[in-house]
C-alpha positions, 0 to 999 in steps of 0.5 A: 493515498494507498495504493497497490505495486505489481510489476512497477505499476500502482494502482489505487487501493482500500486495505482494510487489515487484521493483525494476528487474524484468529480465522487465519492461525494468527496471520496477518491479513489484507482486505483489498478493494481495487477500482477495476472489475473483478476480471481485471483484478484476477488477471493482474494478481494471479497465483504467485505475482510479487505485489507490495503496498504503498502508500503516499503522504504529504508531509511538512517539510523541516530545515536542518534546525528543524523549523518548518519550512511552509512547504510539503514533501511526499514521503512513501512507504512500501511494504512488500506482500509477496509473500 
């Protein structure tokens, strides 16, 4: 699942995202889709808020040999998009 950090709280999100946009002088961007209304949207990332992505997965778990256990952790990555 992929969803959106703002001040501690996640919220659900689709991110579509180009690389090297060519409309935007070679930036990478984002195309965010939140399942809130617009306003609700707007009032939580105003100008200037520090928000990042993360996304969650369930993965395999392996023992220290590196043989599946048959349980599944969850793994998370952040990436900050303040900027």
């Amino acid at each position: 699942m992929i969803y959106i950090r703002v001040s501690g709280q996640e919220y659900p999100a689709t991110i579509n995202g180009r690389v090297s946009d060519r409309s935007w002088d070679g930036r990478d961007t984002a195309e965010i889709t939140l399942t809130m209304t617009v306003d609700a949207a707007k009032a939580l990332l105003p100008d200037g808020t520090a928000w990042s992505i993360v996304q969650r997965d369930m993965v395999d778990s392996v023992d220290s040999d590196g043989n599946l256990t048959g349980e599944q952790t969850e793994q998370v990555q952040e990436f900050d998009n303040s900027a």
